[in-house]
Backbone as XML, in Angstrom:
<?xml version="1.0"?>
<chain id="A" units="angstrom">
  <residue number="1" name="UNK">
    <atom name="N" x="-4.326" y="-15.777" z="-11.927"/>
    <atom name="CA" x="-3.576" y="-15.680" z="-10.700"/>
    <atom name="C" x="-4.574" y="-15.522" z="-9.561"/>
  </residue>
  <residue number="2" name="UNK">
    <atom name="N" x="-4.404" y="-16.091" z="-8.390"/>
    <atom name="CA" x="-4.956" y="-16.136" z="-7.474"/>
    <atom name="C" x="-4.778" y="-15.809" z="-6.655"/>
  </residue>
  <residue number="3" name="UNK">
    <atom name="N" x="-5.390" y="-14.329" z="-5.562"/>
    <atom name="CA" x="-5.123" y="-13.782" z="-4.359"/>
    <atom name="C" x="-5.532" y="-14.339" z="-3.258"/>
  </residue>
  <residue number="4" name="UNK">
    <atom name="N" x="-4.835" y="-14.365" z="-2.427"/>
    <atom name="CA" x="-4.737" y="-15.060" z="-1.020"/>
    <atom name="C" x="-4.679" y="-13.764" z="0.116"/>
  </residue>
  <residue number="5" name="UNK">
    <atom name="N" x="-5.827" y="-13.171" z="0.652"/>
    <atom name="CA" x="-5.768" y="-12.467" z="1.777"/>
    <atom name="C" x="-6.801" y="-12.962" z="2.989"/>
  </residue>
  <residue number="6" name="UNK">
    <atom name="N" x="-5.778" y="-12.581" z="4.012"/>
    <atom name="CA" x="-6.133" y="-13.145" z="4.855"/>
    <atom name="C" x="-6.710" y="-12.045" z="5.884"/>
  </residue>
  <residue number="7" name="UNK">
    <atom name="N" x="-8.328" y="-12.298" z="6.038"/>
    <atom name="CA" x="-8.944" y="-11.541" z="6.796"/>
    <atom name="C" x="-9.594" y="-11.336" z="8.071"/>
  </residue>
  <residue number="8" name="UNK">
    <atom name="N" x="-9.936" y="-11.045" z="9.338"/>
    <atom name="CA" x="-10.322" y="-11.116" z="10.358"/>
    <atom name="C" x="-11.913" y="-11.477" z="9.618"/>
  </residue>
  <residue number="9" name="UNK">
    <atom name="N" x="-11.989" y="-12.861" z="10.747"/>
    <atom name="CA" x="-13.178" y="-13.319" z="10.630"/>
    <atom name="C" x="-13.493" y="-13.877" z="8.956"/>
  </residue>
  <residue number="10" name="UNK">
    <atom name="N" x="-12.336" y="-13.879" z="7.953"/>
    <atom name="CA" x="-12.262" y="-13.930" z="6.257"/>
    <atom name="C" x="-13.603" y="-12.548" z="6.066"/>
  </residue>
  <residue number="11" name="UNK">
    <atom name="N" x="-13.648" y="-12.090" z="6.388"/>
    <atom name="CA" x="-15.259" y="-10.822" z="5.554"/>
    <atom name="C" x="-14.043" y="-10.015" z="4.692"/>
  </residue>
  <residue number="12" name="UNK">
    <atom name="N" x="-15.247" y="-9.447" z="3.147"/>
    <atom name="CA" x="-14.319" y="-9.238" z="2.481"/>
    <atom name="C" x="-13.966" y="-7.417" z="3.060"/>
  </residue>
  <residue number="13" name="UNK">
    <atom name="N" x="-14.717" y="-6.699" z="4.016"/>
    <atom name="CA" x="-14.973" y="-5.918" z="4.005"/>
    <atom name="C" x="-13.366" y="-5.033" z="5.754"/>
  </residue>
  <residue number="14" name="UNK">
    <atom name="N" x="-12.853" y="-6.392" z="5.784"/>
    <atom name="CA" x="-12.156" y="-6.134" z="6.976"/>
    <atom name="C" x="-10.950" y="-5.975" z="6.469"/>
  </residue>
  <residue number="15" name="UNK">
    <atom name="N" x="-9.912" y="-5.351" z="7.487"/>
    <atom name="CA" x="-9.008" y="-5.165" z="6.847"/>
    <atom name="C" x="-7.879" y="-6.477" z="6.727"/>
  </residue>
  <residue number="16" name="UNK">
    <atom name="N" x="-6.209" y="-6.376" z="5.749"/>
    <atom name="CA" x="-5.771" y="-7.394" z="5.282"/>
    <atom name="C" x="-5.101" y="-7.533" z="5.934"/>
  </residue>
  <residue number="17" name="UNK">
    <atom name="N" x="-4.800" y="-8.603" z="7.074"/>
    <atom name="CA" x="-3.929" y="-9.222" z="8.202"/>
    <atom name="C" x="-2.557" y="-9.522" z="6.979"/>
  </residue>
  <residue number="18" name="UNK">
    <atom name="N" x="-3.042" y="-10.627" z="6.099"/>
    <atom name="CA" x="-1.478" y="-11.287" z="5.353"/>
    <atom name="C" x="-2.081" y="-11.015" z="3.885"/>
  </residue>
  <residue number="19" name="UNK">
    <atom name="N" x="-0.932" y="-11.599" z="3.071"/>
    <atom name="CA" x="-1.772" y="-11.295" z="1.653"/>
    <atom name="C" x="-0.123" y="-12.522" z="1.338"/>
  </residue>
  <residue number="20" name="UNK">
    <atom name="N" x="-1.079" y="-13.257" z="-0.101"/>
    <atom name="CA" x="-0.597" y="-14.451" z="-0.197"/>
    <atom name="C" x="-0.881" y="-14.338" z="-1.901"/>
  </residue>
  <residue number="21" name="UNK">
    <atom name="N" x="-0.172" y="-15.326" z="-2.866"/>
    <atom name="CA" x="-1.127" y="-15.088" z="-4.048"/>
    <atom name="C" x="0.088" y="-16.508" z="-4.535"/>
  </residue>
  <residue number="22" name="UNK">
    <atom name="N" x="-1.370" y="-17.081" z="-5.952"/>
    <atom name="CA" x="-0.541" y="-18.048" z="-6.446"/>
    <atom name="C" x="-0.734" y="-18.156" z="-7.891"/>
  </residue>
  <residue number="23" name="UNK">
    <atom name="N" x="-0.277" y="-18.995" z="-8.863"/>
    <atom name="CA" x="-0.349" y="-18.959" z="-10.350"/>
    <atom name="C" x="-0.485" y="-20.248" z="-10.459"/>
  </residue>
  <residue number="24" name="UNK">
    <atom name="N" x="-1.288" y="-20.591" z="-11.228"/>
    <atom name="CA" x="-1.681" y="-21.843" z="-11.219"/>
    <atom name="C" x="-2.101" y="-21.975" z="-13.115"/>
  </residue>
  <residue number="25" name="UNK">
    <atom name="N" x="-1.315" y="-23.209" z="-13.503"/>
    <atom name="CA" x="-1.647" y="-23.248" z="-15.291"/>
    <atom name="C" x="-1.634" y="-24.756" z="-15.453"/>
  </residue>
  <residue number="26" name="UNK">
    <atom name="N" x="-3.171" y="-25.245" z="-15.739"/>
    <atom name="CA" x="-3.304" y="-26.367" z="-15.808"/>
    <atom name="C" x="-4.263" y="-27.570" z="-15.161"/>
  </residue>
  <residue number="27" name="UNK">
    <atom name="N" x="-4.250" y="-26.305" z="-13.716"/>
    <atom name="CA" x="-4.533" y="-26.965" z="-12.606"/>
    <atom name="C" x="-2.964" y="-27.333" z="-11.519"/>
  </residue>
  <residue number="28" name="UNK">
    <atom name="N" x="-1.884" y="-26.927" z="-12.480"/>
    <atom name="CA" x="-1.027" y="-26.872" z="-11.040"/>
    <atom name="C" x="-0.205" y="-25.799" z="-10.857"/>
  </residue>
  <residue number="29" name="UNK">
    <atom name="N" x="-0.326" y="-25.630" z="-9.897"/>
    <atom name="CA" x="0.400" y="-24.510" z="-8.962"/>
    <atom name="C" x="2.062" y="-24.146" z="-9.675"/>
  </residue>
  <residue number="30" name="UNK">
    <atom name="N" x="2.435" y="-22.871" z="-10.022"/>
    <atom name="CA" x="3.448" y="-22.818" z="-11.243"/>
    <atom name="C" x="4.328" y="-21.436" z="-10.075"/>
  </residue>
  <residue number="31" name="UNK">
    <atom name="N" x="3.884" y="-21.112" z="-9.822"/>
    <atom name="CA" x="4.898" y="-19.970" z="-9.444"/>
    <atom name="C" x="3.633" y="-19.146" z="-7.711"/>
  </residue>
  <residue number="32" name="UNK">
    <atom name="N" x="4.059" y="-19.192" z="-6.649"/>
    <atom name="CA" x="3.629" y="-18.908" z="-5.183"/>
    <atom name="C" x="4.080" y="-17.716" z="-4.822"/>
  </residue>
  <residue number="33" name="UNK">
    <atom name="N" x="3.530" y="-17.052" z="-4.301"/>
    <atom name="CA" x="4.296" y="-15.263" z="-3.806"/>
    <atom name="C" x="3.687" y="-15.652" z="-2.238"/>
  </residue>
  <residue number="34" name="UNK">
    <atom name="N" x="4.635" y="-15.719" z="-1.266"/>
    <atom name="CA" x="4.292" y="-16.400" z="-0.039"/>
    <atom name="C" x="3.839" y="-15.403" z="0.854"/>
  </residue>
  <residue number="35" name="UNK">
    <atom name="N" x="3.296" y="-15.511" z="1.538"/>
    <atom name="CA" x="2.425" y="-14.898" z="2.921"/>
    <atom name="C" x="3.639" y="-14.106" z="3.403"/>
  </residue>
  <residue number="36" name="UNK">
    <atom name="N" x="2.685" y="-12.634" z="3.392"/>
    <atom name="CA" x="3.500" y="-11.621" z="3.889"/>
    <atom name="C" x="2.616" y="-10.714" z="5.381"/>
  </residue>
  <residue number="37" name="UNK">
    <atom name="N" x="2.700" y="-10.561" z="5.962"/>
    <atom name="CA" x="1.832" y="-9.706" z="7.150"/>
    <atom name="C" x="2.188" y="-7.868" z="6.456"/>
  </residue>
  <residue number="38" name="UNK">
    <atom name="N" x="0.186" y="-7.914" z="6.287"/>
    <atom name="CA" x="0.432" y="-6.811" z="5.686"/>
    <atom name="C" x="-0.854" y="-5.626" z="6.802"/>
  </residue>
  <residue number="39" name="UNK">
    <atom name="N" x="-0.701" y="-6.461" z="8.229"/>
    <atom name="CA" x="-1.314" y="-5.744" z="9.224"/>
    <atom name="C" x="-0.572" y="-4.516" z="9.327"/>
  </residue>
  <residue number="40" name="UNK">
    <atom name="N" x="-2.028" y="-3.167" z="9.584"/>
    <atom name="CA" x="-1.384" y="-1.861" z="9.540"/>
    <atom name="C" x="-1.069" y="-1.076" z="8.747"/>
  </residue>
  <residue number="41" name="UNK">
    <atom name="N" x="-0.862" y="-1.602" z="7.049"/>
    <atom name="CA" x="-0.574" y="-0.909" z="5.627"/>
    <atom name="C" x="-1.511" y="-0.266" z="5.757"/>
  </residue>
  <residue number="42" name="UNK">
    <atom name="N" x="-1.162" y="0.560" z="5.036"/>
    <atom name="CA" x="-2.498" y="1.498" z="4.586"/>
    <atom name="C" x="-3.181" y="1.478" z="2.823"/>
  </residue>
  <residue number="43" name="UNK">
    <atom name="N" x="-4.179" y="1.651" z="2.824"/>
    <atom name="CA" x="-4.611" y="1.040" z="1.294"/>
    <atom name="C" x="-3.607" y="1.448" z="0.187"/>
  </residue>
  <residue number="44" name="UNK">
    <atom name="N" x="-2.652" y="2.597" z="-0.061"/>
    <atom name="CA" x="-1.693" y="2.901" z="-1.117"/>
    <atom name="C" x="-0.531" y="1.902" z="-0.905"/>
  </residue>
  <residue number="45" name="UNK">
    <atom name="N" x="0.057" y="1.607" z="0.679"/>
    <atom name="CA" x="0.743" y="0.190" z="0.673"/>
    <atom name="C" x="0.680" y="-0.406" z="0.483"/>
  </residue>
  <residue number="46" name="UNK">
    <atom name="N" x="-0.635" y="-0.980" z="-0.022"/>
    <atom name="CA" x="-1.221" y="-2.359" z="-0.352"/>
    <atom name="C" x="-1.151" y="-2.502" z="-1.897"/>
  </residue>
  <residue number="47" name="UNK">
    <atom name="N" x="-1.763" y="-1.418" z="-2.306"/>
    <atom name="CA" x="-1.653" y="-1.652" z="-3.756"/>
    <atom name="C" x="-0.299" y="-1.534" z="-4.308"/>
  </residue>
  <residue number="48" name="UNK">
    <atom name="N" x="0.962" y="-0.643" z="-3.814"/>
    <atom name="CA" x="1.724" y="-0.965" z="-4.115"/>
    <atom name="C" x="2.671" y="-2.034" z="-4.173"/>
  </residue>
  <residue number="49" name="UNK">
    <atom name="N" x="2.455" y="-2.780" z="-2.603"/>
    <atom name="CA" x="2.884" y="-4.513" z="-2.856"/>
    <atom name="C" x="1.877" y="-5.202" z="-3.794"/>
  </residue>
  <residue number="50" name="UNK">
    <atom name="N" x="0.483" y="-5.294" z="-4.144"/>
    <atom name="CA" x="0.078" y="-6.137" z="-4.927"/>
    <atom name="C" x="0.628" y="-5.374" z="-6.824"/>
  </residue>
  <residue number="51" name="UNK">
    <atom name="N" x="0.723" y="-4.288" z="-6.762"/>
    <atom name="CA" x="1.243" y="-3.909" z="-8.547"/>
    <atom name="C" x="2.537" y="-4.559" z="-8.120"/>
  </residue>
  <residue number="52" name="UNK">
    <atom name="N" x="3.329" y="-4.795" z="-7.113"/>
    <atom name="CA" x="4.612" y="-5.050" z="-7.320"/>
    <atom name="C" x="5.081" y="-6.808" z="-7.488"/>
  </residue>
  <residue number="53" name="UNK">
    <atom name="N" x="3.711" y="-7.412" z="-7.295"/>
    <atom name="CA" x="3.592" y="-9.233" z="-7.282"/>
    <atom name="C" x="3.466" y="-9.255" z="-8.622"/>
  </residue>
  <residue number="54" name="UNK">
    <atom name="N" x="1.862" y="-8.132" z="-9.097"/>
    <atom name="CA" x="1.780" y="-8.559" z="-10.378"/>
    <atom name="C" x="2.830" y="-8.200" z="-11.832"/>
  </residue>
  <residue number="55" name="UNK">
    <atom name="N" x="3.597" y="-7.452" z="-11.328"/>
    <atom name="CA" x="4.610" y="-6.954" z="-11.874"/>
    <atom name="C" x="5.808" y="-7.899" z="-12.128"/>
  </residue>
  <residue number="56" name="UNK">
    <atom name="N" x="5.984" y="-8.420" z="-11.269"/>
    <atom name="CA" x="7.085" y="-9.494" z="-11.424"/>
    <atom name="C" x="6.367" y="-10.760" z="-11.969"/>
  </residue>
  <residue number="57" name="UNK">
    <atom name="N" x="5.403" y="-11.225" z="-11.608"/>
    <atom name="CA" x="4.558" y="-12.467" z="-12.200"/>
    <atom name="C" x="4.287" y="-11.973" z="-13.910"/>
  </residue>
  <residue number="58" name="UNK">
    <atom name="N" x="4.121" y="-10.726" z="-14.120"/>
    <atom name="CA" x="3.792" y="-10.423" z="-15.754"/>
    <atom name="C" x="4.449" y="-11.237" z="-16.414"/>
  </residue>
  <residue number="59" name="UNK">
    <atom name="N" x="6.213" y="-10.677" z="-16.472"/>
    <atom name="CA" x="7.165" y="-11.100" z="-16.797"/>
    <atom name="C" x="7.156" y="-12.457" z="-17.684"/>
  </residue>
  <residue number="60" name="UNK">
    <atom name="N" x="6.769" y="-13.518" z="-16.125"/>
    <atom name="CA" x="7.096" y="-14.631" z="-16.747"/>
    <atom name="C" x="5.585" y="-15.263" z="-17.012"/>
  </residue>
  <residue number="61" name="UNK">
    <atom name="N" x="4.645" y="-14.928" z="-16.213"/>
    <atom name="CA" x="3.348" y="-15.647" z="-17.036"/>
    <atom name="C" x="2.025" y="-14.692" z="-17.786"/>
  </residue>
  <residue number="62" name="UNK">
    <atom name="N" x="2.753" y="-13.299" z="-17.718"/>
    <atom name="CA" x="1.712" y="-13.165" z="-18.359"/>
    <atom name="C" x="0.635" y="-12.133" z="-17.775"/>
  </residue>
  <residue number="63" name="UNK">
    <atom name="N" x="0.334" y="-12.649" z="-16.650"/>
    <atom name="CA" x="-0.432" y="-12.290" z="-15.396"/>
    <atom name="C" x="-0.487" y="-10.564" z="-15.387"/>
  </residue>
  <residue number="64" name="UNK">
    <atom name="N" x="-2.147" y="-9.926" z="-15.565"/>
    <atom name="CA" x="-1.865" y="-8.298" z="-15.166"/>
    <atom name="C" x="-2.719" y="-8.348" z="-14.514"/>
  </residue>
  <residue number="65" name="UNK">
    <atom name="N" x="-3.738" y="-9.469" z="-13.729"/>
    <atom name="CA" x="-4.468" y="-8.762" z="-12.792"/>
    <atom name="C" x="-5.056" y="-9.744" z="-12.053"/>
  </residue>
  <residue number="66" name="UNK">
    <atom name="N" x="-5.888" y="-9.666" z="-10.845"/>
    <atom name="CA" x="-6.340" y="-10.853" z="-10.054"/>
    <atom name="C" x="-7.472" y="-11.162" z="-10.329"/>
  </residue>
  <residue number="67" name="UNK">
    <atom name="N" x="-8.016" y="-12.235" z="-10.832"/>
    <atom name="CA" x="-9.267" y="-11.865" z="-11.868"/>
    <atom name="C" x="-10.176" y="-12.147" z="-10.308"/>
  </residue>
  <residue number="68" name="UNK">
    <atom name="N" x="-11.297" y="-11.207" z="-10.633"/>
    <atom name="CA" x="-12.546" y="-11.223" z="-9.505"/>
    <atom name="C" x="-12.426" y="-12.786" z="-8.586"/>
  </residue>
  <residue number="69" name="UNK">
    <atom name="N" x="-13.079" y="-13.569" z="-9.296"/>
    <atom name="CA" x="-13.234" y="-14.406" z="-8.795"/>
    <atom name="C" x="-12.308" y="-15.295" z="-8.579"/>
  </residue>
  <residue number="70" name="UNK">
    <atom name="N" x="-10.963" y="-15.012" z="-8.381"/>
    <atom name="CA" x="-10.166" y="-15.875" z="-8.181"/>
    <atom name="C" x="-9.130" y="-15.257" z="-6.435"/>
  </residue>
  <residue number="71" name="UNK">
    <atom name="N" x="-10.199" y="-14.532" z="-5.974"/>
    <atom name="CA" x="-9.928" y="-14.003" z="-4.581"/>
    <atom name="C" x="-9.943" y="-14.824" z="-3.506"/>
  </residue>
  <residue number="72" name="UNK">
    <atom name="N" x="-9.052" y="-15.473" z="-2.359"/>
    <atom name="CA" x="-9.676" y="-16.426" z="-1.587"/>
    <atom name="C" x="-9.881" y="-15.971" z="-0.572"/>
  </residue>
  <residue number="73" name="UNK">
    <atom name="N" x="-10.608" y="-15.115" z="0.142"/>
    <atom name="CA" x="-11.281" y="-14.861" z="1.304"/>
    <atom name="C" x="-10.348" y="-15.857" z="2.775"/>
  </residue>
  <residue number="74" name="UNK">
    <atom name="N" x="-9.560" y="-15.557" z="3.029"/>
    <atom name="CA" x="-9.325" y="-16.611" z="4.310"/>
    <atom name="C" x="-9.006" y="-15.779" z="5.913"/>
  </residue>
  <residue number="75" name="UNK">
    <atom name="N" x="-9.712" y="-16.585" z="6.440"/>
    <atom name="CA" x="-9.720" y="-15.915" z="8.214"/>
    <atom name="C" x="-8.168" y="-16.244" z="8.783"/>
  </residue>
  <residue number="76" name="UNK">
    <atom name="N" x="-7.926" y="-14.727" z="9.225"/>
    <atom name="CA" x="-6.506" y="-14.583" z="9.740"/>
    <atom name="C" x="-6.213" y="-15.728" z="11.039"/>
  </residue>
  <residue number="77" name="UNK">
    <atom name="N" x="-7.173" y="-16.710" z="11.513"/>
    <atom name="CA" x="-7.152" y="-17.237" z="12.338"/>
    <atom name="C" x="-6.182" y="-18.484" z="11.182"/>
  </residue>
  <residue number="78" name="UNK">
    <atom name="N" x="-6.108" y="-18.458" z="10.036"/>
    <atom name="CA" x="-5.599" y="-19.586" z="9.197"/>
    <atom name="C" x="-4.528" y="-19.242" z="8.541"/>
  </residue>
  <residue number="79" name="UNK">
    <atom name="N" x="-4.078" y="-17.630" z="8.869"/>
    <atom name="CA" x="-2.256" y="-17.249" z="8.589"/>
    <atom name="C" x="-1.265" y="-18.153" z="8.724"/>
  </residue>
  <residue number="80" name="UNK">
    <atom name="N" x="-0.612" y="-18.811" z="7.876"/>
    <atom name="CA" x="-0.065" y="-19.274" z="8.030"/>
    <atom name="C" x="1.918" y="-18.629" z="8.692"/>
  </residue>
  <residue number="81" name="UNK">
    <atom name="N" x="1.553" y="-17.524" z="8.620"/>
    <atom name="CA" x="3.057" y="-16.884" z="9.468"/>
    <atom name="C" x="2.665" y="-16.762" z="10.687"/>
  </residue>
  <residue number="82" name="UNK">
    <atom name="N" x="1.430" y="-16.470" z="11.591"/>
    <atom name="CA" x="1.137" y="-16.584" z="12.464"/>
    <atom name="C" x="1.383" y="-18.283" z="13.200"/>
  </residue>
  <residue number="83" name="UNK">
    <atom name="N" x="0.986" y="-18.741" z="12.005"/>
    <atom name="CA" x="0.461" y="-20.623" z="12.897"/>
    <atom name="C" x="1.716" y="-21.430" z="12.906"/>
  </residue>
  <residue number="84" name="UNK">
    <atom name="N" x="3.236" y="-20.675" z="12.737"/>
    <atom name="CA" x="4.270" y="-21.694" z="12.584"/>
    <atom name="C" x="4.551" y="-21.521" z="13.892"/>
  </residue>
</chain>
């Protein structure tokens, strides 16, 4: 599973404007948890919306965690709830 947060300037070290995540088996995209604005949470908010993605994704694929390298770093300038 793949996390999608979206960061000022993308650094991994800033805080999380949106947070996005996807499942992908095969090479295609199987199940999307869509862009949420998670400006202002505080780090126990956060983890509780991300245990609560991976929680429901378990279920049906399996999924208990965001593996390291499957983090995508993206600059909040590329939010997509912002850019509609």
């Amino acid at each position: 599973m793949t996390q999608v947060p979206y960061r000022n300037g993308g650094a991994k070290d800033a805080p999380v404007h949106a947070l996005a995540a996807y499942v992908t088996v095969d090479g295609k995209t199987v199940a999307k948890i869509e862009p949420v604005h998670t400006q202002g949470w505080n780090k126990k908010q956060l983890d509780i919306y991300v245990r609560s993605c991976l929680s429901s994704l378990h279920s049906k694929y399996g999924t208990t965690s965001f593996a390291e390298k499957e983090v995508l770093d993206i600059s909040v300038h590329s939010c997509p709830i912002c850019n509609q």
